[in-house]
N, C-alpha and C positions, 0 to 999 in steps of 0.2 A: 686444038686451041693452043695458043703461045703459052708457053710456059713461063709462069711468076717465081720471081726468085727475090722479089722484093723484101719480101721477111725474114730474109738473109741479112738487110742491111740492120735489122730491126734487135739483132739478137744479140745480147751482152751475156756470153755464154761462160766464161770462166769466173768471175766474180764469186757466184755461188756456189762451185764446185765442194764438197762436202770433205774433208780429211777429217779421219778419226783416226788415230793409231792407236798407241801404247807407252806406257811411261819408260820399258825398259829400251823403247825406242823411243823414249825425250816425248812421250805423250803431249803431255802440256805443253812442251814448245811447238809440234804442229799447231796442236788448236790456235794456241797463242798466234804464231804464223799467218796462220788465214785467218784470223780476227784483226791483227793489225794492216793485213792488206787489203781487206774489203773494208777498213776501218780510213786505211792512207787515202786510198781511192776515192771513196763519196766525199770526205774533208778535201780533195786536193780538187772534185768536182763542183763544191758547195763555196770554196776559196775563188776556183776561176770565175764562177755564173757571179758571185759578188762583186769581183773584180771587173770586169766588164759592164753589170750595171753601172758600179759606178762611174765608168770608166764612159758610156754613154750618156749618163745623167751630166757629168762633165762638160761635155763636147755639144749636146743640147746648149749648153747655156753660150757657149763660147760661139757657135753658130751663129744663130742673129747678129752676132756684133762683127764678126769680120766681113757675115754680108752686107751689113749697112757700112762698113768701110768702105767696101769694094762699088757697092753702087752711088754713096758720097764720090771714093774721085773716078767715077765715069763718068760722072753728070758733066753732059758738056755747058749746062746753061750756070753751075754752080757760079756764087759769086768769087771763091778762093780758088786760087790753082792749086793743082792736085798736089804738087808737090809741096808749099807750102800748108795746106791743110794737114799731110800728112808729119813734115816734122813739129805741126801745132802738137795734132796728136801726141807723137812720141814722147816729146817734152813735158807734154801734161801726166802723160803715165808716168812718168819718171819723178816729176815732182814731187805729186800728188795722187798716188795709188790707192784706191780702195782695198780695205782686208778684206772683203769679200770672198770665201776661198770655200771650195767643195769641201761636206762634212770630212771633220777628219784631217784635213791639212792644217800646218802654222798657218795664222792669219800675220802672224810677225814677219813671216819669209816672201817677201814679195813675189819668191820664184811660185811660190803654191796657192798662191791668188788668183782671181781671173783675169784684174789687170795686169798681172806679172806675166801669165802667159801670153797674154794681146801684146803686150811688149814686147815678148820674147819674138812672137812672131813678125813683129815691124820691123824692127830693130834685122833680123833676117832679111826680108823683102828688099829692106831700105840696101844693104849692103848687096844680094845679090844686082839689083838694081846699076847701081854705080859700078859693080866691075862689070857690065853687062856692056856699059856705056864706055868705059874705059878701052872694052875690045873693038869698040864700033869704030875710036876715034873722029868724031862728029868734033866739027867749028862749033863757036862757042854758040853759037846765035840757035842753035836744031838741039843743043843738049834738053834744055826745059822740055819741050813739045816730046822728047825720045823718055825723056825720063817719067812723062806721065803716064804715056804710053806702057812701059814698063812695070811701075806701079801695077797699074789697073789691070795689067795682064796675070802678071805673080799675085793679088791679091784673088783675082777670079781663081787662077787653076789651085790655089790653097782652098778658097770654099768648095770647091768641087770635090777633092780630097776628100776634105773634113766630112760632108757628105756622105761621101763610099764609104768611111772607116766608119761611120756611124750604123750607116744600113750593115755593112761586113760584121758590127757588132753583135746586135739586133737576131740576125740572123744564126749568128754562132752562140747565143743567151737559147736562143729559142731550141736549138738542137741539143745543147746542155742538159735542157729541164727535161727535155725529151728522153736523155739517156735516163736522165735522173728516175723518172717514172716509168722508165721498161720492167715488164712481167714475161717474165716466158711461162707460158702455159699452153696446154695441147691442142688449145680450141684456135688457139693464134696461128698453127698449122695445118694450111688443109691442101696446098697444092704444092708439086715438087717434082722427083726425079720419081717416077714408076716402076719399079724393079721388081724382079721377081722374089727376091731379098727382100721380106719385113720380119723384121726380129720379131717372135710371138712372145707371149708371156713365159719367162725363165723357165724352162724345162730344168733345166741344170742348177745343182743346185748352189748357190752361193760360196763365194771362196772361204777352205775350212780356217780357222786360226787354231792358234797355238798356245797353250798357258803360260805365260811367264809371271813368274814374281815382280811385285813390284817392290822398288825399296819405299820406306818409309820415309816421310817429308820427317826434315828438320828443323827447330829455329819458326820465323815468323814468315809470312810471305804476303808478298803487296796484291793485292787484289785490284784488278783495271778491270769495269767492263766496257765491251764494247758492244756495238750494233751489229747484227749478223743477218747475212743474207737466209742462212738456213736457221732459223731457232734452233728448231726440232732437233736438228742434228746436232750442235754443238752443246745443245742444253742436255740432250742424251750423253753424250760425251763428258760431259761436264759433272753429272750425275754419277754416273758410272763410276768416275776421278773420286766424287767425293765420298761415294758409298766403300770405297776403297779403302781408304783414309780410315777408316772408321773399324773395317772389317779384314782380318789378314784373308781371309780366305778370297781369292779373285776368280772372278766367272768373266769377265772380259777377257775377249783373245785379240792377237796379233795377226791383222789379218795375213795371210800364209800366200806365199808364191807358189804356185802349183805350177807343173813340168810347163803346161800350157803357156802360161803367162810370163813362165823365165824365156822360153822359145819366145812369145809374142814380142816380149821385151828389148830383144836383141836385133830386131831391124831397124834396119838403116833410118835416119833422122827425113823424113819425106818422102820417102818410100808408101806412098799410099795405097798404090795397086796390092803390093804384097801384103801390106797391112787388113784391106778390106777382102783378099783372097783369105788369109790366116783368120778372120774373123768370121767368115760364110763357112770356112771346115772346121772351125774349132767354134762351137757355139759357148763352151765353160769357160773362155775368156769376157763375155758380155753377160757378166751376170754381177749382180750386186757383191760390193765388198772389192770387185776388179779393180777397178781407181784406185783405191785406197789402196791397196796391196800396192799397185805400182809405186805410188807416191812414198806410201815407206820404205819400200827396195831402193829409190831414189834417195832418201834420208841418210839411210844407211851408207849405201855406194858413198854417197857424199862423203860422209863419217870417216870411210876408209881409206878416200883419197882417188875412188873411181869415177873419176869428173864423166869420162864420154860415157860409162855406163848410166850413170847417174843421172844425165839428161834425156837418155835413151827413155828409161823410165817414167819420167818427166813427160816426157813425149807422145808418152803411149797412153799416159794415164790421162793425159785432158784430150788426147785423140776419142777417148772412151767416151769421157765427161762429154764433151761437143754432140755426140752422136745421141747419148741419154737427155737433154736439154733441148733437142731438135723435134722430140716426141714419137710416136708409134717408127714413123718412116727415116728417123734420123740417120741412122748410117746410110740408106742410100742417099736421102736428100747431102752430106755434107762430103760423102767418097765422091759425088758427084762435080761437085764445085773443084772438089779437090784434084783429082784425077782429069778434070777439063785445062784444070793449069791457069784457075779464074785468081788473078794476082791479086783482087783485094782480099777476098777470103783467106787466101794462102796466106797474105802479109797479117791481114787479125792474127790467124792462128801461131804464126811463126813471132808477133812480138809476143804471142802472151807466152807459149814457150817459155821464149826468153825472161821475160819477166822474172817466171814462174820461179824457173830455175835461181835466177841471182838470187831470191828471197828466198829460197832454199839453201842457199850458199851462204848467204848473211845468217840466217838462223843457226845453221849447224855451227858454222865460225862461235855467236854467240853460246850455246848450246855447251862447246866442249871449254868455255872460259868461264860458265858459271859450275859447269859439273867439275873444273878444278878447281876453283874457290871452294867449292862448299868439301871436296877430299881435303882441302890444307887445312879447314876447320877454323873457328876462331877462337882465341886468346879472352880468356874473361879471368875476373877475379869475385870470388865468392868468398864471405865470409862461413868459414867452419871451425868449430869447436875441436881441437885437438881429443878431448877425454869427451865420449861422450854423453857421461853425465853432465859435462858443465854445460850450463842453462843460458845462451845471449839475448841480453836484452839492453834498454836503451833506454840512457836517461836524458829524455828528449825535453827542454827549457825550455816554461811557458811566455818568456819573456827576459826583460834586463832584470837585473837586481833592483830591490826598490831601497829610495832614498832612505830608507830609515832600517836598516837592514841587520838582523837580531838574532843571535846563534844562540840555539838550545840546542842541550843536551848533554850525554857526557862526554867530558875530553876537550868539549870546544872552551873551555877558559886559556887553553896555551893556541890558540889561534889567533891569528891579526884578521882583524875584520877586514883592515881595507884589501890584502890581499888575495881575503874569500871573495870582496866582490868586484877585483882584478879578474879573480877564473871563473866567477857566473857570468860576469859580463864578455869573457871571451867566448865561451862556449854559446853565448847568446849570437852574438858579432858573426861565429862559426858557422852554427847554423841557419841565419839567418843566408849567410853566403852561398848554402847548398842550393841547387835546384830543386825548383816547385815541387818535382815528383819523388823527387830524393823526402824532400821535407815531410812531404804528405804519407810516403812508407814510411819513414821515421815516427811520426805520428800513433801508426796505427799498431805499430811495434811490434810488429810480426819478421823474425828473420829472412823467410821468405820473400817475402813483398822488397825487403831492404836489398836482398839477390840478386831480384827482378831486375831493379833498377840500376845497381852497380854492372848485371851480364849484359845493360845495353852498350853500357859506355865502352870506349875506346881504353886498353890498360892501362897506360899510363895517366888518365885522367879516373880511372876504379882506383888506383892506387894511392893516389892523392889524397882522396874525401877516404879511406880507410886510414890516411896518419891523421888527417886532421880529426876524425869520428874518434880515434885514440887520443891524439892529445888534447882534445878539449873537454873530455872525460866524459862524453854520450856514449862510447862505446862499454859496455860492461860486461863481464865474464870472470867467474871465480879464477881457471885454471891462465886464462889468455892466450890461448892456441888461435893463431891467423896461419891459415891456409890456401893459396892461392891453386885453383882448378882450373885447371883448359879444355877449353873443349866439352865441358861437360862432363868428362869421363872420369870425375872423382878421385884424379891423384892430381900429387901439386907437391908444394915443399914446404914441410914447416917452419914459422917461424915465432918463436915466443916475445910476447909484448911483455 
């Protein structure tokens, strides 16, 4: 029987490929990685299928009215000449334009109306028209009869167009939603290349890793989720990260390059024959945890500035992926395609390669500019107590001074009233100046919470709300020791208020 290789076309095999590393190999930035590229990919797929409808819902509407153009000046019994009906036309669109315009467009911008466009298209015709005419050099008496002639023809082969581009949409929407809704699963596979080669169930056992420490997260960190091909996997992953976080002791490993897979790794970039030979005598390359190794040897290589090894790895690892997502028979069914020299398969596998790789090369790029941000550390300013008996606290004003404003107690008879409530009312003015969150730790009068707020700020603005918390007298400390810390690490330089 012919052999079917139709399910070939059917298979969106890189997408879901599963990375899990390690954080002392930037953990999180793989994951992150393949979350933002199966995250770019369905939005950049969900962008275009919207683009296009709308882009047919459009062109629908625009349809009917160039063909009753077109069939208007054919009509040879019409009572207008064609050429005159048509600058009625144009004159009226130009007039008198309906805002009528696809969701989503100005209805102010005549160009994004639908009469703006029927314009735009006349206004075309009318012009190739006339230089059409201009080449023909026709006496004056044959010009009308050439130029309806003309009309009627550019206005046909435009609906005819508009047409094609409609069905060419239509059909490119439809293949869209199609990728959109592909599953690979094993029942999807059932006929292909026969070879004596069917990888059985792992004999071998899984690539070993290796313990490494992880350092310890600092500071605050943005939480994105995304949509994932694999859950299971990245939610494993993800688990693991956060069980980590919580626990020094680490039982996640790195997945480990074994002699096999540094050898596998080092063939030539489409070298398939040698690839599917090195895979038939080395079965401990095709076993779970392979991918993944390669794809961190790739991270790494990167890291270090080993681009060709780097991609080699790259290479080898979704050569793996391909074959595991193709199901029981997948390396011969995909050595098959390959090794026949079948250039669409080849061209899939060789852009995603490529793909793969740059976003491998963008992340590590990103990667090593966050991991020197976070070594240069940042710059805060904390209030601390010089003596650490003195107590800070805050006398936080529940408002302005009131109109009738009345000093008890002893001492206050050599006080001027108005100038008491010159500095209640500053201190009022002061505070009220602070930010919401400033106000609100202030408030709750804990020096901590007032930390909080001061280690998010930028220094030079922590500095600021520390002279004004001084001179509007909410700051309060028997001793008056201000300390500014960096970094967290509890030194800084005194200075006395």
């Amino acid at each position: 029987m012919p052999l079917n290789y139709s399910k070939w076309d059917n298979l969106e095999l890189s997408d879901d490929s599963d990375i899990e590393g390690h954080p002392n190999v930037d953990h999180k930035s793989l994951v992150r990685w393949k979350q933002r590229d199966i995250h770019e990919k369905r939005e950049a797929r969900k962008q275009k299928i919207a683009h296009l409808q709308a882009q047919i819902a459009c062109n629908k509407v625009l349809l009917p009215r160039i063909t009753e153009i077109a069939k208007t000046l054919a009509d040879p019994n019409a009572s207008t000449p064609a050429p005159a009906y048509f600058n009625n036309l144009v004159e009226q669109l130009e007039k008198n334009p309906s805002k009528d315009c696809p969701p989503g467009n100005n209805p102010d911008k005549i160009e994004q109306t639908y009469d703006g466009m029927v314009l735009s298209l006349l206004q075309r015709v009318s012009q190739d028209a006339k230089n059409k005419l201009k080449e023909l050099n026709l006496a004056e008496s044959e010009k009308e009869e050439r130029l309806s002639k003309e009309l009627v023809e550019q206005m046909e082969t435009h609906v005819k167009q508009l047409g094609e581009v409609i069905e060419r949409d239509q059909k490119e929407v439809e293949e869209e939603i199609r990728e959109q809704k592909k599953k690979i699963t094993s029942e999807d596979i059932r006929e292909g290349w026969e070879t004596k080669y069917v990888p059985p169930k792992p004999e071998p056992p899984p690539v070993p890793t290796t313990k490494v420490d992880k350092p310890k997260s600092k500071g605050k960190e943005k939480v994105t989720e995304f949509e994932v091909l694999n859950p299971a996997g990245v939610a494993a992953a993800t688990a693991a990260e956060s069980a980590d976080d919580d626990d020094d002791d680490d039982d996640e490993g790195l997945p480990k390059m074994t002699p096999s897979l540094v050898e596998f790794s080092k063939i030539p970039l489409g070298d398939y024959e040698r690839s599917f030979k090195f895979i038939q005598d080395h079965r401990d390359v095709y076993v779970p945890g392979a991918s993944d190794a390669l794809l961190v040897a790739a991270f790494e290589a990167e890291g270090q500035g080993k681009h060709k090894y780097a991609k080699k790895c790259v290479h080898q690892s979704l050569l793996l992926q391909y074959c595991e997502k193709l199901g029981p028979n997948g390396v011969g069914m995909f050595f098959k395609k390959m090794i026949a020299g079948d250039q669409r398969a080849q061209k899939v596998f060789s852009d995603d390669v490529e793909s793969t790789y740059n976003h491998l090369v963008t992340r590590v790029k990103i990667s090593k500019e966050e991991q020197a941000q976070e070594g240069a550390g940042r710059e805060q300013i904390q209030l601390v107590a010089e003596n650490p008996d003195t107590v800070i606290s805050f006398n936080v004003p529940d408002g302005p001074p009131p109109e009738n404003l009345v000093l008890e107690g002893e001492g206050v008879e050599d006080l001027d009233i108005e100038q008491v409530r010159k500095a209640l009312q500053y201190r009022w003015d002061v505070f009220q100046a602070f930010p919401k969150e400033l106000q609100e730790a202030l408030k709750v009068g804990e020096l901590t919470a007032v930390n909080k707020v001061l280690g998010d700020m930028e220094v030079d603005e922590a500095e600021a709300i520390v002279n004004a918390l001084d001179s509007a007298g909410i700051l309060n400390f028997a001793e008056g020791g201000i300390r500014d810390e960096t970094g967290g690490e509890g030194s800084g330089s005194g200075g006395g208020q």
